[in-house]
C-alpha positions as CSV (number, residue, x, y, z in Angstrom):
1,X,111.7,39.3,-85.2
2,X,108.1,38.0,-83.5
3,X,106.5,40.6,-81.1
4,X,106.7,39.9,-77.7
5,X,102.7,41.5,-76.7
6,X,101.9,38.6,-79.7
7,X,100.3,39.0,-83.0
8,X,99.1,42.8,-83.7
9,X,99.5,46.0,-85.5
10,X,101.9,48.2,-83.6
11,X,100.8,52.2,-84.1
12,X,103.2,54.8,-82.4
13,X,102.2,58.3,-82.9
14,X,104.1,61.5,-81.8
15,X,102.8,64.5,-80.6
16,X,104.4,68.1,-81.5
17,X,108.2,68.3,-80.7
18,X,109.4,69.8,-78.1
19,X,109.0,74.0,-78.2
20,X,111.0,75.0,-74.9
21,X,112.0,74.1,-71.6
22,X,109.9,72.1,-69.9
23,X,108.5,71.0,-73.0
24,X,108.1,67.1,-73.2
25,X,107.6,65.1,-75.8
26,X,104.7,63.2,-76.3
27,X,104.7,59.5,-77.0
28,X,101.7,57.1,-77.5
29,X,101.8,53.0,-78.6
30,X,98.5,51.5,-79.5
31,X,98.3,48.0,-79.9
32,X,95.3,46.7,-82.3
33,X,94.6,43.0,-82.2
34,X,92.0,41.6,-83.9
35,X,89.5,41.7,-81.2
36,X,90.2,44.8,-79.9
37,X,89.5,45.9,-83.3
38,X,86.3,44.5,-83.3
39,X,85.4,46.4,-79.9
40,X,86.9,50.2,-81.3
41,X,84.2,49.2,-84.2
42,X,81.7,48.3,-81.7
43,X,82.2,51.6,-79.8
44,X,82.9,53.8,-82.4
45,X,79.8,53.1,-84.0
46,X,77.6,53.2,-80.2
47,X,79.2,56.9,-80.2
48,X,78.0,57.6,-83.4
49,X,74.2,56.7,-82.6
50,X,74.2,57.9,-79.5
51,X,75.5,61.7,-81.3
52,X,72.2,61.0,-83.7
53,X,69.9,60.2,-81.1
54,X,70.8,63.3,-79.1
55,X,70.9,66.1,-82.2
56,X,67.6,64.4,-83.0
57,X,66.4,65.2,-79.8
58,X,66.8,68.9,-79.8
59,X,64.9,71.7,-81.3
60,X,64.3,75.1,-81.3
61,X,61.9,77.7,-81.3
62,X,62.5,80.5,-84.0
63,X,62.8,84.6,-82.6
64,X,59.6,86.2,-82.9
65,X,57.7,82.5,-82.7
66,X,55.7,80.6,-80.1
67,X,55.6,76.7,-79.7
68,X,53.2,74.4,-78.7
69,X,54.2,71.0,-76.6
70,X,52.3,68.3,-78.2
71,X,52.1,64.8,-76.8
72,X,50.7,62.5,-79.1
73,X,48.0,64.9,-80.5
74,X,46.9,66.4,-77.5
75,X,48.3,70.1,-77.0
76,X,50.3,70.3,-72.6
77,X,50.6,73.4,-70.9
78,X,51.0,76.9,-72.2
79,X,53.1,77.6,-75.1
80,X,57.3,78.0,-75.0
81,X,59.2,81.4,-75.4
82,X,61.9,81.0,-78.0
83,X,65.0,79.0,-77.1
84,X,66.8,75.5,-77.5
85,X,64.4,72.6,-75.9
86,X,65.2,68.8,-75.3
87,X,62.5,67.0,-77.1
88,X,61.4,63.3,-77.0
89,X,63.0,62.0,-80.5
């Protein structure tokens, strides 16, 4: 029988049955055509590099140790207490 949304891989997932009253249960369809699968590739992979480019940009400054802001060579300000600091990657 053809598929009435069109050509496609149908995915239905089910969430945790019912516990209770009140309980429902959960029901999801995702449709994946070949262009929408192109786009979840696309976006998957823009979340991945954007999760790199932020864990590259972080550091921190070890208990019992100073640090020195340096901006290309040249040492800024007075030196940071120990902590977590946003850096430019």
């Amino acid at each position: 029988m053809a598929d009435p949304n069109g050509p496609g891989v149908d995915l239905a997932v089910r969430g945790a049955e019912p516990r209770g009253p009140g309980s429902t249960l959960q029901k999801w369809k995702i449709t994946v055509t070949p262009g929408s699968l192109g786009k979840l590739v696309i976006g998957g992979a823009s979340v991945v590099a954007m999760l790199i480019f932020v864990s590259c940009s972080i550091t921190t400054v070890d208990k019992g140790h100073r640090g020195i802001k340096v901006r290309f060579g040249k040492v800024l300000g007075e030196g940071l207490p120990e902590g977590l600091y946003f850096v430019n990657p």
